[in-house]
C-alpha positions, 0 to 999 in steps of 0.5 A, a space after each residue: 565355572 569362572 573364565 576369569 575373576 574380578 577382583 574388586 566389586 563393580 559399583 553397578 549400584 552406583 548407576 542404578 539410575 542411568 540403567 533404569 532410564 535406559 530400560 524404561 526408555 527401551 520399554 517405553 518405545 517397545 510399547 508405543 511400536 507395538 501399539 502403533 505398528 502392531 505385531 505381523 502375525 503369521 498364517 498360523 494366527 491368522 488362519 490361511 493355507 500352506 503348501 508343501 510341494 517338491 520339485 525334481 531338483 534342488 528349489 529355486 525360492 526366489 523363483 517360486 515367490 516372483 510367481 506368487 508375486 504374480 498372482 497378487 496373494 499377498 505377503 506369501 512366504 516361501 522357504 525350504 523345507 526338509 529337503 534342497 527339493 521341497 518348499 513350503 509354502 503359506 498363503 494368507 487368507 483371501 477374501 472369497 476365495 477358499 484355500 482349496 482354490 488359491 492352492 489350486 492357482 499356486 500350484 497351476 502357476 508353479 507348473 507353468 514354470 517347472 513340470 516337475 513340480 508336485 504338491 505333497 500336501 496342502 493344510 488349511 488354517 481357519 480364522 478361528 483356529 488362528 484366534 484359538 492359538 493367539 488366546 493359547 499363546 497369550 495363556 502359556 506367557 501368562 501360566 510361565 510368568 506365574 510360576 516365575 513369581 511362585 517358584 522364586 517367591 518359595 525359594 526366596 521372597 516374594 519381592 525377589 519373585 516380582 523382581 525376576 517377572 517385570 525383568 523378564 517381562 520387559 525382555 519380552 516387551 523388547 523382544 516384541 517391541 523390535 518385532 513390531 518395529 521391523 514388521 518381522 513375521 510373529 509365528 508359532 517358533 518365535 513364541 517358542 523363542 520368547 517362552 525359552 529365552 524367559 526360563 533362560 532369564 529366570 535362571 539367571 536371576 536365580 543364580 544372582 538372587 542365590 548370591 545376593 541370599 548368600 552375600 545378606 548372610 556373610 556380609 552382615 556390615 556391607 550395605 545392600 548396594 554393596 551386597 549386590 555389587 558383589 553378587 552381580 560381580 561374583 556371578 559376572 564370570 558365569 553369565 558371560 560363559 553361559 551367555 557367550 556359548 549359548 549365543 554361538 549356538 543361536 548364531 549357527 542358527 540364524 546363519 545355516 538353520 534357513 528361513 524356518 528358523 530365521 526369526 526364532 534364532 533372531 528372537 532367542 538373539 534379541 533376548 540374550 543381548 537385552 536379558 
């Protein structure tokens, strides 16, 4: 599909250099937040208690996070959930106290507020659970980025598979890298977010390698630069389409899918721009 078409090559091979320093730089202070600042991990990582309760009218989130700020329990994070009556709630772990009697707190103060309040269902995540889904996490990037190298390294060569994975790797390191930087919560949907925005990636080179492959074939007398120029620019059509619709999906998702999925359409954002 193509909503335009250029007619002559651009020399992108001509700047190389000045788009790999500009990747390496980006790469490089990814790394450096993230080993300095660290990424914000959620309650789903590092074990703690969620709440699920549900008032007799629509919630008023920022009233119920102006309680839990009265109580002290730290960055709690309250959002909307299902229904306009019903808020979910997720509490980090406390030092001596259990998640049986920080609910019990949460929900006594929130009854002072409001009576209609009523707790659905209360969900305790230990350390070790936490531990086990960080070990998991890091597991699926790591299965994902193998079969990237196998299944491009079968259709192709094996230099267009190592080729595809330190790109989609340094999407990723972006992707953490802001994470680290803005101290935006990392959680289980965001992971979601990296693992598609990398089958995302994979897709696009294999349309570019299929051009390139293509391109060795017809034109026997052009040089390699030159065969390159004119796959990215004979492919250049399709990956704004494709880049440009699916970013409008991702954009009503950061706009109206609420706090839940907030950071996942910021994440899935972050990969479109920097992929």
């Amino acid at each position: 599909m193509e909503f335009f078409r250029i007619r002559k090559d651009i020399p992108f091979m001509r700047h190389a250099l000045v788009f790999n320093v500009i990747s390496l730089i980006t790469f490089v202070l990814a790394v450096v937040f993230l080993a300095t600042k660290g990424l914000h991990l959620g309650v789903e990582f590092t074990g703690g208690t969620v709440m699920e309760v549900n008032y007799g009218h629509a919630v008023d989130v920022d009233k119920i996070r102006a309680t839990l700020n009265r109580l002290n329990l730290g960055e709690a994070t309250v959002q909307s959930f299902g229904s306009s009556q019903t808020a979910l709630i997720r509490l980090p772990a406390k030092q001596g106290v259990t998640g049986a009697q920080l609910s019990e707190t949460v929900i006594k103060a929130l009854r002072q507020d409001d009576s209609s309040v009523e707790l659905r269902r209360v969900d305790f995540v230990g350390s070790q659970v936490g531990k086990e889904l960080v070990e998991n996490g890091a597991l699926a990037l790591l299965l994902v980025s193998i079969g990237i190298v196998v299944y491009l390294a079968l259709r192709f060569e094996w230099k267009f598979g190592v080729a595809a994975i330190i790109a989609n790797l340094h999407d990723v390191v972006i992707i953490l890298g802001f994470f680290a930087f803005f101290q935006w919560e990392f959680s289980l949907p965001v992971l979601a977010a990296i693992l598609a925005v990398l089958g995302y990636s994979v897709n696009e080179s294999v349309v570019v390698f299929d051009r390139i492959r293509e391109n060795f074939r017809k034109m026997r007398k052009a040089s390699t630069p030159e065969v390159i120029n004119n796959a990215i620019t004979r492919t250049m059509s399709r990956t704004i389409i494709t880049h440009g619709c699916t970013q409008l999906m991702v954009t009503s998702i950061l706009i109206f899918g609420g706090e839940t999925l907030h950071y996942f359409a910021l994440a899935l954002t972050i990969g479109i721009l920097f992929g």
